[in-house]
C-alpha positions as CSV (number, residue, x, y, z in Angstrom):
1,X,-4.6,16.7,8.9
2,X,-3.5,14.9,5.9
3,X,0.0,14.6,4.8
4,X,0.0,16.7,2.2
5,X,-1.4,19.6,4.6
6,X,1.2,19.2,6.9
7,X,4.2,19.3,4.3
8,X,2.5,22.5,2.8
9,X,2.6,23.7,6.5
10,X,6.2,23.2,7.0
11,X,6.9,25.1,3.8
12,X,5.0,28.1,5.3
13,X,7.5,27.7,8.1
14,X,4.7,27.2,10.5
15,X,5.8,24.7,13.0
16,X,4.0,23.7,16.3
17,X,5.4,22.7,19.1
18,X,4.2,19.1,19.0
19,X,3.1,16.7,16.5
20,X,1.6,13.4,16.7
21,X,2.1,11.2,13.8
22,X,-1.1,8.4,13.5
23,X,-1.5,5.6,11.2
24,X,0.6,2.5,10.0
25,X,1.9,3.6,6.5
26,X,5.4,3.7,6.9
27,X,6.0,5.8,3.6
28,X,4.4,8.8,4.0
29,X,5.6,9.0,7.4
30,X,9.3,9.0,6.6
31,X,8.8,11.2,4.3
32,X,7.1,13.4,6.7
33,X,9.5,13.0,9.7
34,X,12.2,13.9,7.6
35,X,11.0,17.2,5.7
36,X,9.9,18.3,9.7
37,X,13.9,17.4,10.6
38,X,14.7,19.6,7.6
39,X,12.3,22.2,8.6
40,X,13.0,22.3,11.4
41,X,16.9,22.1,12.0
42,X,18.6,22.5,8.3
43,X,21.5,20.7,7.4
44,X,23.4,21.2,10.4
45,X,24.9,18.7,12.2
46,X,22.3,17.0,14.2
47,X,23.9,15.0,17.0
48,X,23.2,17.6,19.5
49,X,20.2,18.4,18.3
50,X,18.0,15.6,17.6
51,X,16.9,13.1,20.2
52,X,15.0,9.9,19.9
53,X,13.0,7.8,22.3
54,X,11.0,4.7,22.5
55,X,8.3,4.6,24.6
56,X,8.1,0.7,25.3
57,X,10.9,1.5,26.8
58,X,11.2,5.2,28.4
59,X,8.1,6.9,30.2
60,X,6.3,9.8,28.6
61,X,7.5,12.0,31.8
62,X,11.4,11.3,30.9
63,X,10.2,13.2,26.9
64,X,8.8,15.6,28.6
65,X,11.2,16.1,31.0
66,X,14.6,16.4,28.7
67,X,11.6,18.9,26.6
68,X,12.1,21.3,29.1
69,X,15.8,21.4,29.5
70,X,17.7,24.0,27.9
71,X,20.6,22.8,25.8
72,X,23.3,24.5,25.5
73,X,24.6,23.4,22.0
74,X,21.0,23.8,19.7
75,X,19.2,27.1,19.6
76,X,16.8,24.6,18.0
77,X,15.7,21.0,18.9
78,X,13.6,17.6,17.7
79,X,12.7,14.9,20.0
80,X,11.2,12.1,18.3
81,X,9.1,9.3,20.9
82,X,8.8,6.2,18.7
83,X,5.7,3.9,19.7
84,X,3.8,6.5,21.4
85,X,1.0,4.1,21.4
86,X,3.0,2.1,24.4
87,X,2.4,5.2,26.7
88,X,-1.2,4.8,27.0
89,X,-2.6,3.4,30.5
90,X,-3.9,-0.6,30.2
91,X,-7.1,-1.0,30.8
92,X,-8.9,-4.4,32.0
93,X,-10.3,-5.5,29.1
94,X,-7.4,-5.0,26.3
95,X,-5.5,-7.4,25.6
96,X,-1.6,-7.3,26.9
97,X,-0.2,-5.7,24.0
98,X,-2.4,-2.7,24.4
99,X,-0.3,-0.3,26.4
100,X,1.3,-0.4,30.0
101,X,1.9,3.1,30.8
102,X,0.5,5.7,33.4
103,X,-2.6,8.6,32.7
104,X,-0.2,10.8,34.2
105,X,1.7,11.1,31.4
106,X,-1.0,12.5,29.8
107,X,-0.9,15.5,32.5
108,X,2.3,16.3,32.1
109,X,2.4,16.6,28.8
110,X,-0.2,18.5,28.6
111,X,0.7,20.4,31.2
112,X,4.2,21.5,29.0
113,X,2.1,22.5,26.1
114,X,0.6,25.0,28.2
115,X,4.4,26.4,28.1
116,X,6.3,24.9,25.7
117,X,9.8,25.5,25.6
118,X,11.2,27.5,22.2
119,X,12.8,25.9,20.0
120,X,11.9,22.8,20.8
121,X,9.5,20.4,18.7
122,X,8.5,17.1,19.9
123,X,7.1,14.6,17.6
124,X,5.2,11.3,18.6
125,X,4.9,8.7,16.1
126,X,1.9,6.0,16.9
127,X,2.4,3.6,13.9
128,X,1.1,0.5,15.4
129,X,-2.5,1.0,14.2
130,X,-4.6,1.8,11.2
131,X,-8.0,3.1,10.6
132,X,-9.7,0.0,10.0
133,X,-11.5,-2.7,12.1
134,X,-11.0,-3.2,15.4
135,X,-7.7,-1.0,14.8
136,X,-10.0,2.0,14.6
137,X,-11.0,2.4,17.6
138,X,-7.7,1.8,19.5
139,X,-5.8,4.7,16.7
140,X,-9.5,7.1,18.4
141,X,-7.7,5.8,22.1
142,X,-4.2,6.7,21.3
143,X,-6.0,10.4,19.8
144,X,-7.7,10.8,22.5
145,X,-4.6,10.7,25.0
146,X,-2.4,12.7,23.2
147,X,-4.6,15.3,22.7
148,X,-3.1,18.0,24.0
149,X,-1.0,17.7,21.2
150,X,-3.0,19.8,18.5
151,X,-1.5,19.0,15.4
152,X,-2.4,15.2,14.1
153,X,-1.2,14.0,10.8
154,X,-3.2,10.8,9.5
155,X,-1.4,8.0,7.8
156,X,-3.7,5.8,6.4
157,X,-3.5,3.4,3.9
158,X,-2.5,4.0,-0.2
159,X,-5.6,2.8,-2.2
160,X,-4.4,0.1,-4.9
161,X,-4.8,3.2,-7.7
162,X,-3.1,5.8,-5.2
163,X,-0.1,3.2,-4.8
164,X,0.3,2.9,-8.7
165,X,0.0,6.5,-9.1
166,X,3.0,7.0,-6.9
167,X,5.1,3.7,-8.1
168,X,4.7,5.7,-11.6
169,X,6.0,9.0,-9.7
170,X,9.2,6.5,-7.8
171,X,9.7,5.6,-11.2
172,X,10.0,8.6,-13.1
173,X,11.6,9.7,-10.0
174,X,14.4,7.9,-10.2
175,X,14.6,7.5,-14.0
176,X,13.5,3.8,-14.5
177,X,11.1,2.6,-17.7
178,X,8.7,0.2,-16.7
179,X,6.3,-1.2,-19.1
180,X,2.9,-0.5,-17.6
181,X,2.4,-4.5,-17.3
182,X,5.1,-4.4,-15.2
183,X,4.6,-1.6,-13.0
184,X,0.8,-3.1,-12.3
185,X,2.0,-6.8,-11.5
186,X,4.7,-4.7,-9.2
187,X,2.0,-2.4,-6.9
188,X,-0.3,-6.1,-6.9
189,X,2.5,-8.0,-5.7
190,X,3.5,-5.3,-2.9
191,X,-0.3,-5.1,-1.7
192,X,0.2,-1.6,-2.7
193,X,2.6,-1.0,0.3
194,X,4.8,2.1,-1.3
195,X,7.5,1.9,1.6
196,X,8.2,-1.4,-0.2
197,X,7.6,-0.7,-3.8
198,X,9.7,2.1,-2.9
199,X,12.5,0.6,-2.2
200,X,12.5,-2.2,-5.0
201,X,12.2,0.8,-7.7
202,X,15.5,1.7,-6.2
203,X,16.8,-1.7,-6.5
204,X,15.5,-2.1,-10.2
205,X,17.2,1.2,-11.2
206,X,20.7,0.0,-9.7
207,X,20.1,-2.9,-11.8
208,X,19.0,-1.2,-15.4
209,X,20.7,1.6,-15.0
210,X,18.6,3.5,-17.4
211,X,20.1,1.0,-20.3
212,X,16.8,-1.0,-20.9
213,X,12.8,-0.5,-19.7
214,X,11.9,-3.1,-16.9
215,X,10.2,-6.0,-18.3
216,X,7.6,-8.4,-16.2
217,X,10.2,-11.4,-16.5
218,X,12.6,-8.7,-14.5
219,X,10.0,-7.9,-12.2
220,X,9.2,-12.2,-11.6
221,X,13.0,-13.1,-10.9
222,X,14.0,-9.6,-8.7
223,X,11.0,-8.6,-6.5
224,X,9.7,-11.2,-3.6
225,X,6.3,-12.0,-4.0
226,X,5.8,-11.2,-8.0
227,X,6.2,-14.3,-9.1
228,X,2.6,-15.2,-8.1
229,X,1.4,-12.0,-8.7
230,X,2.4,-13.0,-12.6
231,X,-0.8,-14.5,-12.5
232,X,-2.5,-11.0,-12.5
233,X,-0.6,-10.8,-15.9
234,X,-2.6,-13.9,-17.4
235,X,-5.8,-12.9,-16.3
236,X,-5.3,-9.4,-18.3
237,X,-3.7,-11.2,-20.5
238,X,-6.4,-13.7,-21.2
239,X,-9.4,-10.5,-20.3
240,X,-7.6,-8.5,-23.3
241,X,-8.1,-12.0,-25.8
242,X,-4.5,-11.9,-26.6
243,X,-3.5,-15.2,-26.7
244,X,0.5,-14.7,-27.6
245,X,0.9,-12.7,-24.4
246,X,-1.3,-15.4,-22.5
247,X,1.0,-18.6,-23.4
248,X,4.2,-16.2,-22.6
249,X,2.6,-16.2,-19.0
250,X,1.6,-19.1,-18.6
251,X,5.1,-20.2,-19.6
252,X,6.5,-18.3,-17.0
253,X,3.7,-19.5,-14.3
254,X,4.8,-23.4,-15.0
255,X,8.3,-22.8,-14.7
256,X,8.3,-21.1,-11.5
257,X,6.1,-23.8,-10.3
258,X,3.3,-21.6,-9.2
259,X,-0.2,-23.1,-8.5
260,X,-2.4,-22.6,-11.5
261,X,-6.1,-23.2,-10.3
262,X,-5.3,-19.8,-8.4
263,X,-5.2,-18.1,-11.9
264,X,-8.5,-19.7,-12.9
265,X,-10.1,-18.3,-9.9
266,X,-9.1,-15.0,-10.7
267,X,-10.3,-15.7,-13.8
268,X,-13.7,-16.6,-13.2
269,X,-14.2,-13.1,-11.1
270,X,-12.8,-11.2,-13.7
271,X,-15.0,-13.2,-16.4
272,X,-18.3,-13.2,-13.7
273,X,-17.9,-9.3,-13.5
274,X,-18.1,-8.7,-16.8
275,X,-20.9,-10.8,-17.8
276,X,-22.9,-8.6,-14.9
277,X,-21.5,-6.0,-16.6
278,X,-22.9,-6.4,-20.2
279,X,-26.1,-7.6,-18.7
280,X,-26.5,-4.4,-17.1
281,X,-25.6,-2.5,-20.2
282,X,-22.5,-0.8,-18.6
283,X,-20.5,0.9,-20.9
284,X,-17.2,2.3,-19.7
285,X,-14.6,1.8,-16.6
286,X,-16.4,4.3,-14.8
287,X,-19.9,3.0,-15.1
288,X,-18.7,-0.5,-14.1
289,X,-16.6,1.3,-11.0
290,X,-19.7,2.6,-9.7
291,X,-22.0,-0.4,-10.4
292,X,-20.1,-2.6,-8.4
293,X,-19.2,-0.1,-5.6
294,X,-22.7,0.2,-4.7
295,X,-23.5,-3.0,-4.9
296,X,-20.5,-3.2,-1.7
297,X,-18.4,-4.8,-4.1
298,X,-14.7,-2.6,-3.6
299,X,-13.4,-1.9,-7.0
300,X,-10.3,0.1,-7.7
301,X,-10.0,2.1,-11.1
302,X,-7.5,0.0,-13.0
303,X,-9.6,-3.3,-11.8
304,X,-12.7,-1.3,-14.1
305,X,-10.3,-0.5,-16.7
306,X,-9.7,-4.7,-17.1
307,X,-13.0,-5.7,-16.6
308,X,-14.1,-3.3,-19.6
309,X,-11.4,-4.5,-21.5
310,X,-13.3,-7.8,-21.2
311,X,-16.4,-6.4,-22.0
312,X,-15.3,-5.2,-25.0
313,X,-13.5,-7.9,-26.6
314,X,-16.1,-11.3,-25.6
315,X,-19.7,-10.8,-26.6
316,X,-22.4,-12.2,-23.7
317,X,-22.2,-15.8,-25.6
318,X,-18.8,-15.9,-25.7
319,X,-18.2,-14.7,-21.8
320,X,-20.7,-17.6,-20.9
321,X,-18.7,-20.2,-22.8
322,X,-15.5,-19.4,-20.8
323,X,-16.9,-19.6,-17.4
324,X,-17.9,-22.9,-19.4
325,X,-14.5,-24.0,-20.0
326,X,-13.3,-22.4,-16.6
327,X,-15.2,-24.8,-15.0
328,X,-14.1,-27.5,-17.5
329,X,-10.7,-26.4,-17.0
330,X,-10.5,-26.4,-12.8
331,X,-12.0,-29.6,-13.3
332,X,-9.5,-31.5,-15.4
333,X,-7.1,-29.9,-12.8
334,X,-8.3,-31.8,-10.3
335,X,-8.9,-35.1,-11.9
336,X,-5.9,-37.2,-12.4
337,X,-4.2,-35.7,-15.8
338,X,-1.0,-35.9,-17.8
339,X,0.2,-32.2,-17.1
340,X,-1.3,-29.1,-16.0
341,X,0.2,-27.3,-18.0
342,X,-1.6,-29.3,-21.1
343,X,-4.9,-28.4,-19.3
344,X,-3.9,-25.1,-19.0
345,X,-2.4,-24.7,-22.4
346,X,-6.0,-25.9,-23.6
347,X,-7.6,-23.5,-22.3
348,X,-5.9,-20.6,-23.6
349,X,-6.8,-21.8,-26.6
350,X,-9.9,-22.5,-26.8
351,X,-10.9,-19.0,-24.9
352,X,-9.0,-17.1,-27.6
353,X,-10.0,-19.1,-30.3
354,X,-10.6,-16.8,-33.2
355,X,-13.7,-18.9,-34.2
356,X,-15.1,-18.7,-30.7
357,X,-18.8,-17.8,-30.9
């Protein structure tokens, strides 16, 4: 089941006896974990009510064990087993980080779920593996072993648009303005992790305390990792023809020192796609989404939204001259030169030109 299923579940107050949580994004599942401690035990004081294991460390059987033993302080209890996916038996051709536990593990706990004891809801938490890749089939393995336990909840991955859909939520959430420049260059430079983006929305609010909106310089000099994802600002920047806002990036590239023929090959995808785009006659963010997702090129909404944007500000001739002066441009970077940022600087120029064909 999704998320979103099982929080609608625990609303219903309709709470199985075990739970295995599956996947590797660490947001959803905190989120999760702690609505099923509310659910589940209240506000109450917890310490006698809430255990916690690790399975790289305990055995399945010691879970299931301290399961069936009556407490005599909590009508009702929650025993989290962190890295469930340790409990799994090795087998000869997985590599050592695999598993190293017993099959019989497996028996006995499904053996308690025959008979589960009341009050009690145990909660597995496999967070090791996704659902891509080779990771795919070892999440299927860890399924298939704990599957006596009927109730899965799936934690896959935020797409880019999904994680700047919810950094727009954290946001309003906790009363911070971004600009929307600002909030785009923050889910790109978090690879669209929310845990993390997350967490440095509730840094930024601490620090504008609701006095001022959060600009892209404050996003460059207080999140790890933005700075070079200030180049996603320049390549808008440049895709939108506004040459003010594209100096006032570039400014901030060359003084953090970041390496500018990365920008220019951004640009020349973002440029590419949108020449393929006017040459197939595509004529809206939608049109070019679909174009280039069937062609097995993955394209994300707001990714269409700035291709179009190029689209429909450079006519055919004048996307051809700047893969021109892209080219001319990495090239001058590479040759002995005065500056980059003079090469750079160039550029801008002469791709915004107003006299540009």
């Amino acid at each position: 089941m999704t998320p979103a299923q099982f929080l609608a579940r625990l609303k219903r107050k309709e709470i199985a006896p075990a739970y295995l949580f599956l996947g590797a994004e660490a947001y959803q599942s905190r989120r999760c974990r702690q609505a099923l401690l509310d659910a589940v035990l209240g506000s109450g004081d917890r310490e006698n009510a809430l255990a916690q294991y690790d399975l790289a460390e305990n055995s399945l059987a010691q879970v299931v064990d301290d399961a069936r033993s009556l407490s005599l302080f909590a009508a009702e209890r929650v025993i989290i087993a962190a890295n469930a996916e340790s409990a799994l038996p090795r087998q000869k051709s997985e590599e050592d980080d695999e598993s190293t536990g017993s099959a019989d593990g497996a028996a006995e706990l499904a053996a308690y779920l025959k008979d589960p004891s009341p009050g009690v809801t145990l909660l597995f938490v496999a967070s090791r593996f996704g659902f891509e890749g080779d990771d795919r089939k070892k999440a299927d393995r860890v399924r298939k072993f704990y599957a006596a336990v009927s109730e899965t909840v799936e934690f896959d991955r935020f797409s880019m648009d999904e994680a700047r859909t919810e950094a727009n939520h954290l946001a309003r959430q906790a009363g911070v303005a971004i600009d929307a420049e600002a909030l785009e260059v923050l889910a790109e430079a978090l690879g669209g992790d929310v845990a993390r983006i997350a967490v440095e929305i509730e840094k930024l609010s601490l620090f504008s305390s609701g006095a001022h909106a959060i600009s892209l310089d404050d996003i460059a000099a207080l999140v790890p990792d933005a700075r070079s994802a200030t180049i996603f600002a320049l390549v808008n920047a440049l895709g939108r023809r506004d040459r003010a806002r594209g100096l006032q990036v570039l400014d901030t590239l060359c003084r953090e020192g970041e390496y500018l023929p990365l920008a220019l090959a951004f640009l020349s995808t973002q440029f590419r796609m949108a020449l393929v785009s006017r040459e197939n006659g595509l004529r809206s963010p939608q049109q070019i989404q679909g174009h280039f997702t069937r062609a097995g090129v993955p394209m994300w909404g707001s990714r269409a939204e700035q291709v179009y944007q190029t689209v429909s500000k450079f006519s055919k001739a004048q996307l051809e001259r700047a893969m021109t002066l892209i080219f001319a441009a990495d090239r001058d970077l590479r040759n002995p030169r005065p500056d980059d940022r003079i090469v750079m600087e160039r550029f801008v120029l002469e791709l915004t030109a107003p006299t540009a064909i």
